[in-house]
N, C-alpha and C positions, 0 to 999 in steps of 0.2 A: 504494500500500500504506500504510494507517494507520501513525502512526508507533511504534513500541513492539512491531512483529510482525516475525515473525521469517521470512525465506524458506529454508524445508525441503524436501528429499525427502521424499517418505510412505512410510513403511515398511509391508510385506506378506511374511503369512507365507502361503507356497506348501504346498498339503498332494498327495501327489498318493496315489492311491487304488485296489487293484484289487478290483474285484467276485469273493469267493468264494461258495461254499457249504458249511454246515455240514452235520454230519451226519444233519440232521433233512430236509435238503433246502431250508433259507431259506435266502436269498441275505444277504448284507451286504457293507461297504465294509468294505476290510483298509487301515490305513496302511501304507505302504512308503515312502514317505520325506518330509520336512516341512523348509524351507530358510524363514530371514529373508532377504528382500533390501528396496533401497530402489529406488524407481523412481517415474517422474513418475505412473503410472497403474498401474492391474490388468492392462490386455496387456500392458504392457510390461514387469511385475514377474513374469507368466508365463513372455514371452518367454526374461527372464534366468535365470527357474528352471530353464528346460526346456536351455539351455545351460549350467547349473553341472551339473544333475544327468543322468545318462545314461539318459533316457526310453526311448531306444531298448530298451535290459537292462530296465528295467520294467515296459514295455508295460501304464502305467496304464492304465485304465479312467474314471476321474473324477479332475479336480483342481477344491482348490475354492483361490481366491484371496480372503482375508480383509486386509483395511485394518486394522491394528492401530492402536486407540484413541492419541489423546496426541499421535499423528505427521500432522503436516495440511503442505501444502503452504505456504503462508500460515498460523501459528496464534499466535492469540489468548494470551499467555501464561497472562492472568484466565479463557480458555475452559476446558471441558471437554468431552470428547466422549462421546457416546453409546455406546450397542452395537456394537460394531465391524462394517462392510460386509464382506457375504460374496459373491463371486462364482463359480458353480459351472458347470464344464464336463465335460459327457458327453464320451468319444470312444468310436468306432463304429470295430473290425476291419473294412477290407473284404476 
């Protein structure tokens, strides 16, 4: 590791999401609940979402997992980040 970087956690915010429909009959994404945590990776900051928050009572539909800018594993303190990564999971009733 260069000398002057700093070793972080990445921080990610969890959104999780359930598919309704309005009254016109279009579908859309509803939020129901959105949690910061820090973790090494995006499954593993899902993982921790889905155990702080009780999914089961939710019964999201989609969660997206976004990398929030700034928080890098390794970073640069001269850097800056881009657009923050967004990771999005469907789930499927069966």
């Amino acid at each position: 590791m260069p000398e002057g970087w700093e070793c972080k956690m990445n921080s990610y915010r969890v959104s999780f999401y359930k598919d309704l429909c309005n009254s016109d009959g279009h579908s859309f994404k509803c939020l129901q609940r959105q949690i910061d945590v820090q973790s090494d990776g995006p499954s593993q900051a899902l993982i921790l979402a889905e155990r702080l928050v009780d999914n089961e009572r939710l019964n999201a539909d989609c969660v997206e997992v976004t990398h929030l800018p700034g928080h890098h594993e390794f970073e640069d303190p001269a850097a800056h980040s881009a657009a923050p990564c967004k990771h999005t999971s469907n789930r499927v009733a069966g």
